[in-house]
Every structure is written in C-alpha cells, then in structure tokens.
N, C-alpha and C positions, 0 to 999 in steps of 0.2 A: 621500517615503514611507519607513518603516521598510525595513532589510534587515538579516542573519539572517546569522548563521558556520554553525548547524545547523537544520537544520529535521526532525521525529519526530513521524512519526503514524501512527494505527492506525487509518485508515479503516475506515467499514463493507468489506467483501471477501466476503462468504458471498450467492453468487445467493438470492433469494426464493424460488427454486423448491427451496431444500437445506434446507430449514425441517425437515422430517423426517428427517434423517438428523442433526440434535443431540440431544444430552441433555439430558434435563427442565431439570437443573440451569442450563445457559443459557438455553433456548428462554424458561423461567419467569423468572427472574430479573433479566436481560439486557436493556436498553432494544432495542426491535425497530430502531430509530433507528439505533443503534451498530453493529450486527450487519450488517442486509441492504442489498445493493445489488442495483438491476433483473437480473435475470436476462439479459439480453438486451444487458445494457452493465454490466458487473461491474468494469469497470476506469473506472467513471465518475467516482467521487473520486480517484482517481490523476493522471486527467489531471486535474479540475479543482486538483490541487497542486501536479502538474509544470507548470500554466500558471501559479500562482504565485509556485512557486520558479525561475522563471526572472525572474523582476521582482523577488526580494525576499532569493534567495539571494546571501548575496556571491560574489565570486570566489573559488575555492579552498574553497568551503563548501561542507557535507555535508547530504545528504538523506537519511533512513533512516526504510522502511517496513515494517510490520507485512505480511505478505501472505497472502495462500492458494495453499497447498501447490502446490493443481492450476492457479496461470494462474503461478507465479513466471516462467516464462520471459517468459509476454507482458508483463510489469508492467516486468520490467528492459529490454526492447525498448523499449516505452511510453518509458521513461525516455531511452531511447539516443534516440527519434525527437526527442525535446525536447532534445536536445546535453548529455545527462550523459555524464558517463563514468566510468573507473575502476569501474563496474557488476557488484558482487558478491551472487549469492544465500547467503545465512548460513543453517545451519540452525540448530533449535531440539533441546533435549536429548535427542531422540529422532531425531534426523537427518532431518526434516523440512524443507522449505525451509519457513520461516518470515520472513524478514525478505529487505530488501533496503539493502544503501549503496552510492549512489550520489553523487562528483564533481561540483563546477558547473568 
C-alpha cells in the first residue's frame, strides 16, 4: 500500500447543529459535504484519518489538520490516543487555534 512523508486535510469540523451561527457567504456557497460533521461525533473524520495515517504515514511523517477553534484540544488528544506525537495547536492570523501538526 501507498505510504506518505505528510499527510493535510481539512476535514468537514463544523457540528450540523452550528449551521446558524455561519455566514450566508459559506452556509450558501460551501458544499454542505465539506463543512459539516454529526453533531454528536464532530471528531468523526479525524479519527477516521488518524486510523489511516497510522497505516500510511511514514515514520518520522507529518500530519497536519485544519481544525475547529472550540474541540482543538480534543483533536490533538484524538491524535496523541493514536501514538502521534510532537502535537502542536498553530493558530490562524487572528490567534485562533486553527490547525494542528502532529509527529508519526
């Protein structure tokens, strides 16, 4: 199987239930696809990547994700439970946690 030095994605991250609290300009625009994840399991593609980047990342390969402000903590946990390490929240130009890179 393919395996990977970095691996970058911008999961859906926004609960179904935050639908009102965006701006027309995404709500409208924006595949609903790309955007929302169950409310109830928000960290659902995270894991389903950190169970791939443990099969596909190489050793000493990087994992970096797009994330939402309000779970950053649990996502880099998320991350730690699946043996990354090196596990940094980065924020975005407005000091936001925005991203995460994480260690295989």
């Amino acid at each position: 199987f393919n395996t990977y030095d970095i691996i970058v994605s911008n999961p859906p991250y926004i609960g179904d239930d935050e639908k009102d609290t965006l701006d027309a300009n995404v709500l409208n625009y924006e595949p609903h696809l790309a955007l929302f994840a169950p409310a109830n399991n928000v960290l659902l593609f995270y894991d389903a990547i950190l169970q791939f980047a443990q099969q596909h990342l190489n050793p000493n390969g990087w994992l970096f994700f797009e994330i939402h402000q309000n779970y950053a903590q649990q996502t880099a946990n998320l991350a730690e439970q699946y043996g990354f390490c090196n596990t940094q929240i980065k924020p975005d130009i407005n000091g936001n946690a925005r991203m995460i890179r994480c260690a295989r």
